[in-house]
C-alpha positions in Angstrom: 23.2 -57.2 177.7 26.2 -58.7 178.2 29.2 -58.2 181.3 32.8 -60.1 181.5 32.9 -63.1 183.0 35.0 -62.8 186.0 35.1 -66.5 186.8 36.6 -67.3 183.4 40.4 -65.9 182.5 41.9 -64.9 179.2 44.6 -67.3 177.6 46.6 -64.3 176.8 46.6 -62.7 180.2 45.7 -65.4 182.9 42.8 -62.3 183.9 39.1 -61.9 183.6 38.4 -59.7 180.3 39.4 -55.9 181.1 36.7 -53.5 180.6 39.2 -50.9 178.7 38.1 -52.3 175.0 36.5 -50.7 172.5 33.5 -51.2 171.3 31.6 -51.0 167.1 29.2 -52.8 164.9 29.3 -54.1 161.3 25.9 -52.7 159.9 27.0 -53.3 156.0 27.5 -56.5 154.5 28.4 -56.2 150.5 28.0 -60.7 150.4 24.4 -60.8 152.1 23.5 -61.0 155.7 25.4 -63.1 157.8 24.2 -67.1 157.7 22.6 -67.2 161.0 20.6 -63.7 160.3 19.1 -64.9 156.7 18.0 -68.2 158.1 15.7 -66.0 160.5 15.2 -63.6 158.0 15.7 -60.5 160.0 18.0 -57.7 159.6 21.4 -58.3 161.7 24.5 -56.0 163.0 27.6 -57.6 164.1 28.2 -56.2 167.5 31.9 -55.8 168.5 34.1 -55.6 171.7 38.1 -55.8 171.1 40.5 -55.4 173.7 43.7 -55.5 170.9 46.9 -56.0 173.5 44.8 -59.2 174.9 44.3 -60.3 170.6 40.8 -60.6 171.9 37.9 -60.1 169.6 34.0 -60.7 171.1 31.7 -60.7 168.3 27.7 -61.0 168.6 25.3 -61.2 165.3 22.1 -58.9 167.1 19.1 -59.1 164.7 15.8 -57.1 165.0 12.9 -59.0 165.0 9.4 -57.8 164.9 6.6 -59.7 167.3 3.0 -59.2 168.2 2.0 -58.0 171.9 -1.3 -58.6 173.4 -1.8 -56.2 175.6 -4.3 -56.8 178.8 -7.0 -54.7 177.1 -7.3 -57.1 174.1 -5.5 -54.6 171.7 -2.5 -56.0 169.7 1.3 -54.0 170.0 3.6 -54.3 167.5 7.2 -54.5 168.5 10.6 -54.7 167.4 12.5 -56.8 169.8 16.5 -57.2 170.2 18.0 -60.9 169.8 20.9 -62.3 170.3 21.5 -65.0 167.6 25.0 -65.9 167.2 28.0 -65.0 169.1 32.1 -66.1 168.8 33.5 -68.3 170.6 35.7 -65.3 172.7 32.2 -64.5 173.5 31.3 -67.4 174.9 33.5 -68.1 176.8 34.7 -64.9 178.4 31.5 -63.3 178.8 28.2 -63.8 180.7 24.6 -62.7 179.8 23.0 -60.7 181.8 19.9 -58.5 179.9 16.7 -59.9 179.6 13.6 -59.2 177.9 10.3 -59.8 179.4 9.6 -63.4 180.2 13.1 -64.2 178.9 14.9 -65.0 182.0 15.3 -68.5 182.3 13.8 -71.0 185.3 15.5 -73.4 187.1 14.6 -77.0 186.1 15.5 -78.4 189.6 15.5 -76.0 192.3 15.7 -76.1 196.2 13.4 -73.9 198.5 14.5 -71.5 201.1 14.2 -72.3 204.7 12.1 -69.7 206.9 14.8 -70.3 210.2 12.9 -70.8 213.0 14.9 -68.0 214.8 13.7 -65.1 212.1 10.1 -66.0 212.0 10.0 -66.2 216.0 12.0 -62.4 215.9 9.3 -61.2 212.7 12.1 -61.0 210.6 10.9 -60.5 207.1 11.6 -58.6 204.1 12.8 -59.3 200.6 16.3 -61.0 199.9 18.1 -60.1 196.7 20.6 -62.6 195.1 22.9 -62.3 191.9 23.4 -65.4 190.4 25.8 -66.7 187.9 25.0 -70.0 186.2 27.5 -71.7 183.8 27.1 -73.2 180.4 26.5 -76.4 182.1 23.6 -74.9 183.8 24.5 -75.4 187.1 25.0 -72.5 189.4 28.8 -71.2 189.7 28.3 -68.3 192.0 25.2 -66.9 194.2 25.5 -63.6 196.2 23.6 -61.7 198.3 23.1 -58.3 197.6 20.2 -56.8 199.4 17.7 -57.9 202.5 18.1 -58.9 206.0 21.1 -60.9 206.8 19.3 -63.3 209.0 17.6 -64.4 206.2 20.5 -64.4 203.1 22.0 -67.8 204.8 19.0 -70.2 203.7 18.4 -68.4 200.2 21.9 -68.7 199.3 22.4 -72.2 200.5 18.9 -73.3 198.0 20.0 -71.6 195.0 23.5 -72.9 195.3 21.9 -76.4 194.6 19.7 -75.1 191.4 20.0 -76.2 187.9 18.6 -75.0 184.9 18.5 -76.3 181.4 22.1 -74.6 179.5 21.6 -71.6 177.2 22.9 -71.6 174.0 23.4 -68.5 171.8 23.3 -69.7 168.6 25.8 -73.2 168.8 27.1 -71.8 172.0 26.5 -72.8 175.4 27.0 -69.4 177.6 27.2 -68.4 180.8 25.0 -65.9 181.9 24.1 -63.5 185.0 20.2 -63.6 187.1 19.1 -61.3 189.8 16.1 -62.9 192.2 14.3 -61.7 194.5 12.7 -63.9 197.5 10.1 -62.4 199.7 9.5 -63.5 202.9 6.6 -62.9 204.5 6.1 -62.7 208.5 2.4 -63.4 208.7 2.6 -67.0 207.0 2.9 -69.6 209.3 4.9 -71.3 206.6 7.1 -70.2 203.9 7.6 -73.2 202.1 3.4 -73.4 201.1 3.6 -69.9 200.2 6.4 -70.3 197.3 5.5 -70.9 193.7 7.8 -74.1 191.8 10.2 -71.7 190.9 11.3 -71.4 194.5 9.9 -67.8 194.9 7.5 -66.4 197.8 4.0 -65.9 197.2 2.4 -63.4 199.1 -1.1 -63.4 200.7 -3.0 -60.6 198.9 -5.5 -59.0 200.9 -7.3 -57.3 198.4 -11.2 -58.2 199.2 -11.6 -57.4 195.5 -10.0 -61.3 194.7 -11.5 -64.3 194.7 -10.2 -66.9 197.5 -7.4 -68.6 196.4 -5.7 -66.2 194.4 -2.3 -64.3 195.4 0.2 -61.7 194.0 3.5 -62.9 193.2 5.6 -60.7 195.3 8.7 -60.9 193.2 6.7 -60.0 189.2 5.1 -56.8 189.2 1.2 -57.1 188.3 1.7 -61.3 187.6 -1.2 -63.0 189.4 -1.5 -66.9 189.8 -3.8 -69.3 191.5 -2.0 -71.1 194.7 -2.4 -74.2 196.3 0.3 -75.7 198.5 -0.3 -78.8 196.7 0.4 -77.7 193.1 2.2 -74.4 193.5 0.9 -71.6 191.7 0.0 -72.3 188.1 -0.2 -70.0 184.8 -3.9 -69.0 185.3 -4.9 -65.3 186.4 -7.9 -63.3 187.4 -8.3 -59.4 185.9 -6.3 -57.8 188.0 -8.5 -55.3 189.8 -8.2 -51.5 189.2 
């Protein structure tokens, strides 16, 4: 869930966090649950990371908090999820976030689309282009890297998400830093690529099922997510049955 922060040095060391701690939790707690955990009345541990010849100590207050799941057959799941609530400062600052539940992955507030270059589409270049991204607790974007997908195309998705923002996360009182891995897809039978991507900046791609109804597309980066799409408005929060 969470990975040092390689950007970010330790006082003691003038070096990134090594990776040679140790880790252990605090499950018992003979005054009552920590402050943060018995204002959301769930059950907590205190996660811990020390690295002792750096005096560093990264502490996280995890709690276990049950939700309600409706499923796509109208039935209701009950679930215990794992949150993050709190964490030290030392965690803050030297490491980054990078686990994500289900629909938990923050969206850029401002974001900048990919070009399609001119010289890929006229070769039928296409494919999907994966990019780890590391934005800081300002929210702007510190680091973008390419990690997968053809090379003609990493240029123009690295140079849009280099100009993203997004709103800061906080754990707890803590602006963090934290870790996302994207996924653009682009498509060699659109004429354009910029009316095919939804407002997060992300390819939609024509679905040729005869089974949909006109208008509506899979989003090629969220497995079984479908949207209506307009080059106008984007693709909005509104889906058909899937069909099996």
């Amino acid at each position: 869930m969470f990975t040092p922060n390689d950007a970010v040095n330790v006082e003691a060391t003038g070096k990134p966090m090594p990776t040679t701690g140790t880790w252990g939790a605090q499950t018992k707690f003979p005054d009552g649950q920590p402050k943060v955990c018995a204002l959301a009345h769930v059950e907590c541990v205190i996660v811990i990371y020390r690295v002792p010849e750096d005096n560093l100590v990264c502490e996280w207050a995890v709690g276990f908090v049950n939700v309600v799941e409706p499923q796509p057959d109208g039935t209701i799941k009950h679930a215990t999820h794992v949150e993050v609530l709190d964490e030290n400062d030392a965690a803050a600052r030297y490491t980054l976030k990078k686990g994500w539940a289900k629909g938990e992955a923050p969206k850029p507030v401002e974001f900048q689309r990919p070009d399609y270059p001119s010289i890929a589409r006229s070769a039928q270049v296409g494919g999907v282009v994966t990019v780890r991204i590391v934005v800081g607790p300002d929210g702007l974007v510190k680091s973008a890297i390419a990690t997968s997908g053809p090379s003609m195309l990493q240029a123009p998705v690295l140079a849009a998400v280099r100009q993203w923002k997004f709103d800061p996360l906080e754990i707890g009182q803590q602006p963090t830093s934290f870790r996302l891995d994207e996924q653009f897809a682009y498509n060699v039978q659109k004429p354009s690529i910029s009316a095919g991507m939804d407002p997060s900046g992300h390819v939609v791609l024509q679905e040729a099922d005869p089974r949909l109804d006109p208008g509506f597309r899979s989003n090629g980066v969220s497995s079984g997510a479908w949207a209506t799409c307009t080059a106008a408005t984007g693709c909005q929060a509104a889906a058909p049955n899937v069909p099996k």
